[in-house]
C-alpha positions in Angstrom: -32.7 -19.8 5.8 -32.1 -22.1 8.3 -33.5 -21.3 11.9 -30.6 -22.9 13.8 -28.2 -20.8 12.0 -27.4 -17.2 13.2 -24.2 -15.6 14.6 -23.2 -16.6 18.3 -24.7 -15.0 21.4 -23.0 -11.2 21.8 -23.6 -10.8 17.8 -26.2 -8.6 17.5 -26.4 -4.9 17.4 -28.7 -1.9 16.6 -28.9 1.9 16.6 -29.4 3.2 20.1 -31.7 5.7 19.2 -34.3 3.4 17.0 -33.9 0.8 20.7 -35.1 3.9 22.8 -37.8 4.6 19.8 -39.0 1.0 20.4 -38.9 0.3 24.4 -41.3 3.8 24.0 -43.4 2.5 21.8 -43.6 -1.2 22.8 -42.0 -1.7 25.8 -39.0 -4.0 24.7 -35.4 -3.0 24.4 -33.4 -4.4 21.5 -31.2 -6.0 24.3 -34.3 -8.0 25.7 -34.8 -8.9 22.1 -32.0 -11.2 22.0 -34.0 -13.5 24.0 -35.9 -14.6 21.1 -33.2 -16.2 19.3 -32.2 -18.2 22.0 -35.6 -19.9 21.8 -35.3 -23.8 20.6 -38.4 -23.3 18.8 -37.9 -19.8 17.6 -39.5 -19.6 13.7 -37.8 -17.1 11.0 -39.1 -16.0 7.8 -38.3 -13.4 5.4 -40.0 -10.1 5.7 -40.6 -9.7 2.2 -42.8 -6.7 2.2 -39.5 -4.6 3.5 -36.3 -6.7 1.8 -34.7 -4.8 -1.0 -32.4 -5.9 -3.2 -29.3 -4.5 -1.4 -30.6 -6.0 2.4 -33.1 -8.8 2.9 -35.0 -8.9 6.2 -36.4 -11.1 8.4 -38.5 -12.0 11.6 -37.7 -14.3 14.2 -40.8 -15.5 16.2 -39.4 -16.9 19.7 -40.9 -17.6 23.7 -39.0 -15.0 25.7 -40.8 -13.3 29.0 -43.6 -15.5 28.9 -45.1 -14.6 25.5 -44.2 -15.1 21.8 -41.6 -12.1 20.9 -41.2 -10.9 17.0 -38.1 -9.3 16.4 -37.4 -7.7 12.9 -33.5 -8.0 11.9 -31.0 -8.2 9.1 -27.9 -9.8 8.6 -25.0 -7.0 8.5 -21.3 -7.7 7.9 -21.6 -11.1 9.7 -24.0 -9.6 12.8 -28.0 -9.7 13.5 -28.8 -6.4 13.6 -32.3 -5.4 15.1 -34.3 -2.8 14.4 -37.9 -3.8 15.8 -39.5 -5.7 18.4 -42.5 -6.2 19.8 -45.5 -8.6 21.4 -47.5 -8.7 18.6 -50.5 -11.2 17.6 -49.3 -12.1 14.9 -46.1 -13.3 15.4 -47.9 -15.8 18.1 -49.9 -16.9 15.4 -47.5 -17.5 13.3 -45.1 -19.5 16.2 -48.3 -21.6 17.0 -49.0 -22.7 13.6 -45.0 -23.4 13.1 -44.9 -25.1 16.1 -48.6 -26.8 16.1 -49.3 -25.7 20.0 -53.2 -25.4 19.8 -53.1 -28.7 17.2 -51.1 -30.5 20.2 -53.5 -29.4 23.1 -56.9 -29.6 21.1 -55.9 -33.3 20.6 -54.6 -33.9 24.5 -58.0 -32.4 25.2 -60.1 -34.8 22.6 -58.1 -37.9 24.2 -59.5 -37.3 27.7 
């Protein structure tokens, strides 16, 4: 999948009640969300562990509010449509390595 593909800003959508689940839980609204596709250097990969064969799933890894937001989603009759989101470790693992930030500063930091 290519990460500079994905329907225009104002495609998304979700289930109100699983956004008010999820700002309880951690703190981020589906709407916030959003923010992470609109990141440059935002990273998506299949979530293989819950794809089926009827609805494949994926996270997108992207800078919004000062940290590294993952946001799970699907495609649905030509929309994203989240259901998850969250500041979680992983995901800013996973958008350093795919973006080689601690590679980049550990050699600035070597060259001084």
């Amino acid at each position: 999948m290519s990460a500079s593909i994905f329907p225009p800003s104002g495609s998304f959508e979700w289930d109100p009640d699983k956004d008010r689940v999820n700002q309880a839980k951690h703190g981020v609204s589906f709407a916030d969300a959003e923010g992470a596709f609109l990141d440059q250097r935002r990273v998506l990969h299949e979530d293989v562990r819950h794809s089926s064969s009827t609805e494949t799933r994926y996270f997108c890894f992207g800078m919004h509010g000062g940290a590294v937001l993952t946001v799970r989603f699907t495609y649905r009759d030509g929309l994203i449509r989240i259901f998850g989101a969250g500041y979680w470790t992983k995901g800013r693992h996973i958008y350093e390595q795919a973006n080689q930030i601690h590679q980049r500063a550990h050699r600035s930091h070597e060259d001084h």
